[in-house]
N, C-alpha and C positions, 0 to 999 in steps of 0.2 A: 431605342424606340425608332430608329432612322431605316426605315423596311429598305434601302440602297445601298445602307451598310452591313444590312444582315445577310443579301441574295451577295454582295461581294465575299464576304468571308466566307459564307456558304462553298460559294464557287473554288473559292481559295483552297481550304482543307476539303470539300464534299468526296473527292476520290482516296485521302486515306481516314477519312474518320467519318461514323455517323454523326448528323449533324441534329442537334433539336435546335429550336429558334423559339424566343419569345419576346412579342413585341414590347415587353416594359418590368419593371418590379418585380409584379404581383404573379404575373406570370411566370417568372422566374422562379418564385416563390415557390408557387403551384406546384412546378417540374422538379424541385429539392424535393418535395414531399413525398413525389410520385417515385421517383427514380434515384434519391437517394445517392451513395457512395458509388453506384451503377455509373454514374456523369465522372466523365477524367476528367475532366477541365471545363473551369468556365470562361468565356469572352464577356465582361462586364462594361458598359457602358455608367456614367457617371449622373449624368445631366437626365430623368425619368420624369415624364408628368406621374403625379399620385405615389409611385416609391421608388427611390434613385438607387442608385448602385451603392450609398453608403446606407442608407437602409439593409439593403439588401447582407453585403457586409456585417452591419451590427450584428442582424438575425442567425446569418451562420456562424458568429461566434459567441451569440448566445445559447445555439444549440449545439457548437461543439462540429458542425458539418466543416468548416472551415479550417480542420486539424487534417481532413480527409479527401478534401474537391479545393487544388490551387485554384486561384486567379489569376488573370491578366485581367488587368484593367486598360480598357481604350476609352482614350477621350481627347479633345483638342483643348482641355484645360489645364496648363503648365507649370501652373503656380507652385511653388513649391512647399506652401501650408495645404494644397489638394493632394499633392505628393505625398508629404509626409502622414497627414492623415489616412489615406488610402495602405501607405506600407504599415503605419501602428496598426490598425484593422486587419491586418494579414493577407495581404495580397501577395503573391507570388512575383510578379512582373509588372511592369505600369509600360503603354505603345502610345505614342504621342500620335495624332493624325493631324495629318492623312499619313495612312502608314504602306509600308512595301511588304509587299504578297510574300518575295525573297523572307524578311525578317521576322512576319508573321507564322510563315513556315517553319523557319528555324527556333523559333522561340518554343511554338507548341512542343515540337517535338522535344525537346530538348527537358522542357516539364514534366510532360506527361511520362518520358522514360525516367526523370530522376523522381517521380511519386511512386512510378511502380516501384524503383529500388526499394523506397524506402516504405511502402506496403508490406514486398515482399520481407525485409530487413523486420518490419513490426511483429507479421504470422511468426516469423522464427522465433523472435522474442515471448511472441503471449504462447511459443509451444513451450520454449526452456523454463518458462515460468508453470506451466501448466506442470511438465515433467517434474519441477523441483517440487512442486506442492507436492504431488501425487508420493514421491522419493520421501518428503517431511510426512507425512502421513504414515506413511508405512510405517519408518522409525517410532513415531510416538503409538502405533497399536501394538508391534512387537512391544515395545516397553511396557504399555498399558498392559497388555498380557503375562510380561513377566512377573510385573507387580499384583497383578490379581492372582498369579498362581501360590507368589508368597506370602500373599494379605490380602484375603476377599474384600473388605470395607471397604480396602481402597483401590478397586478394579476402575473406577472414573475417576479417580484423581488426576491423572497424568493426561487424560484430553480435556477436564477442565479446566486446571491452571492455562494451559493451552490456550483455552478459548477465552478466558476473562484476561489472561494476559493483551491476549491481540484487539480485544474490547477497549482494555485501558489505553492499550497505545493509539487506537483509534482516536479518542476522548482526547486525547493528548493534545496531537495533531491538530483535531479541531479545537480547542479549546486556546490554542496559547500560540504565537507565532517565531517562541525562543528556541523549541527542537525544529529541527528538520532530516527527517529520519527519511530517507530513502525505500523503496520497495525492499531491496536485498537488507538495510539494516533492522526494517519491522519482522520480515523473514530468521533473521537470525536470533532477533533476542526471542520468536515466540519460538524456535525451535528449541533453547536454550530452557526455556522454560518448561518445555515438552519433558527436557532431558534431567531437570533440575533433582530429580530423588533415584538416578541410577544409582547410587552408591549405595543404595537399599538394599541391593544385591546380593553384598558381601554381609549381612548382619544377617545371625545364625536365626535358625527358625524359633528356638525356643523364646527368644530374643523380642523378635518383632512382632512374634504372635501371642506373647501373655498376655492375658486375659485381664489381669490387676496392675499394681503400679506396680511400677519400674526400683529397681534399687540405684545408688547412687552409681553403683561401677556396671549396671546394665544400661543406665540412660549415658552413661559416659562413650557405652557400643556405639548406641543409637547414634549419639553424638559425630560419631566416627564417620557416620555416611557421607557429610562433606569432603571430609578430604579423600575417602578412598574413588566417588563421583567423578572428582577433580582430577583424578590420577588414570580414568578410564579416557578422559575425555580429552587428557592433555595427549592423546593419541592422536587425534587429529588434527594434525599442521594445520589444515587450510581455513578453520574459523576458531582461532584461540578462543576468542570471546565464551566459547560454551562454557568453558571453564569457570566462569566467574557467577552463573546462574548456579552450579553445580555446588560449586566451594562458599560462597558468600550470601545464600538465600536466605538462612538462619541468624546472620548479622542483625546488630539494632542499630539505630540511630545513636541514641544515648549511648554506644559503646561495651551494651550488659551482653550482646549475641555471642556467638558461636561459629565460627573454630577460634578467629585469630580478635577477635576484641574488636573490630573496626571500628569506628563513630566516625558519623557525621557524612560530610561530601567525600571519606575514604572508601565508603563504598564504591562498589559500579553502581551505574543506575540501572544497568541488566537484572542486576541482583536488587538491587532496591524497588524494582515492580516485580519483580518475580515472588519476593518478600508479601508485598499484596495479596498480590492474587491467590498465593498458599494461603494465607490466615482466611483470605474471601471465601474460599473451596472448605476450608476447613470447619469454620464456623454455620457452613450455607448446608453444613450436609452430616447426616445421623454417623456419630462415632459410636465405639461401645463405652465408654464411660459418659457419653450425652447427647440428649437427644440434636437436632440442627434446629437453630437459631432463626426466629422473625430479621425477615427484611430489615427494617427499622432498628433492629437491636445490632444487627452487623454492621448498620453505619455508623452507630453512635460508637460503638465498639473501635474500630478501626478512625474514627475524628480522635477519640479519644489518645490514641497512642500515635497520634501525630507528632513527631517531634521529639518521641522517646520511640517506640517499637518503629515508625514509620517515616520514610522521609517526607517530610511536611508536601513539598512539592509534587511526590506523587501521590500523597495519597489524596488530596484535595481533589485530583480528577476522577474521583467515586461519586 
């Protein structure tokens, strides 16, 4: 708010940077809204009639601008409970005044090049994430396609497990603060789940497409799809994990599933919401021996096999 201190700094930076000024808060305020991630840096002053520089503060970390425009905080108050509060509120730098034009120089720059770094370091990352989507995408329509070519019904199966898988982990997240599942790890188990009925593949046409039930040594084929799944997928070194979406989504809790018997926390939990969101899809959508099931009859269905078909813990976030 000190217009002596703004026509100095002015002066100080005016020849390598465009300079906006505002005499207090509110105006400061004003110029985020206007100009956005557009502003490289702010010079914040502490001490504001009507809204101080921790106002100000709060407000860009309540809307997240403050991940995006550093600060420098100036001000001749030293304390170091102003300090400290000032850095938990995310301030870049804190200049005690009266401060040197020299330091003030050197600081700015020194921000403003290590934000662009890490700008430019962000674009890269939201492209390679962008790319991997686009990559994981691909994978589950070829699949979706292969499997509609050798079982019309189930031509959406394989992008909805897909997408109520990535719902559940969503739910998950927010619901409980015991996982913390990373971008790359929600990425992998939903890709996983993308991939969970490759082994469909190898079971003969006659096979997956009868019309009536199954005999004992033809649902034993069926049966088969986990491990031969698991055996396509154990191909790829660099995320074993798929493996376990693949081989163990037919497991139960209570130990009755299919291939290897598991119970209980022996499953993965890849495979234990993967496990969900198939019976979810399955139940939520027209088979030819029945028709798809009420909303309401799917939740009571899936509460029900809590604890025996389902791991209690995941299925609770339905």
């Amino acid at each position: 708010d000190s217009e002596l201190n703004r026509d100095m700094l002015s002066s100080i930076l005016g020849g390598d940077y465009s300079i906006l000024t505002a005499r207090g808060g509110k105006e400061c305020l004003d110029m985020l809204h206007e100009y956005g991630t557009g502003i490289s840096l702010m010079l914040l002053d502490i001490i504001m009639p009507g809204c101080s520089g921790f106002d100000v503060l709060e407000y860009m970390n309540r809307s997240g601008t403050i991940s995006d425009i550093p600060v420098i905080m100036i001000s001749s108050e030293h304390s170091d409970d102003v300090m400290n509060r000032a850095y938990e509120l995310g301030i870049s730098d804190y200049i005690s005044r009266p401060f040197d034009s020299r330091v003030i120089c050197r600081r700015v720059n020194n921000i403003i090049k290590m934000n662009m770094k890490q700008r430019r370091l962000t674009e890269l990352l939201s492209t390679q994430m962008k790319n991997r989507e686009r990559r994981d995408k691909m994978i589950v329509d070829i699949l979706r396609h292969i499997v509609e070519f050798r079982n019309g019904e189930d031509e959406w199966h394989v992008e909805n497990v897909s997408k109520i898988t990535e719902l559940l982990l969503t739910s998950l997240v927010k619901r409980t603060n015991k996982y913390h599942l990373t971008w790359e790890e929600r990425r992998t188990i939903t890709l996983a789940s993308s991939l969970h009925d490759i082994g469909k593949i190898g079971i003969p046409d006659n096979i997956i497409n009868k019309p009536g039930k199954l005999t004992d040594e033809e649902f034993k084929v069926i049966k088969g799809h986990t491990l031969t799944g698991a055996k396509i997928l154990s191909e790829i070194k660099s995320a074993p994990e798929l493996i376990y979406g693949a081989k163990y989504h037919h497991e139960r809790y209570d130990g009755k599933g299919y291939p290897c018997g598991l119970k209980g926390e022996e499953i993965p939990e890849i495979s234990a919401i993967i496990a969900v969101a198939d019976a979810y899809d399955a139940m939520t959508s027209n088979r030819s021996y029945r028709k798809l099931l009420p909303q309401e009859t799917v939740k009571q269905e899936i509460e029900k096999g809590l604890g025996t078909q389902f791991n209690p813990k995941w299925g609770k976030i339905m």
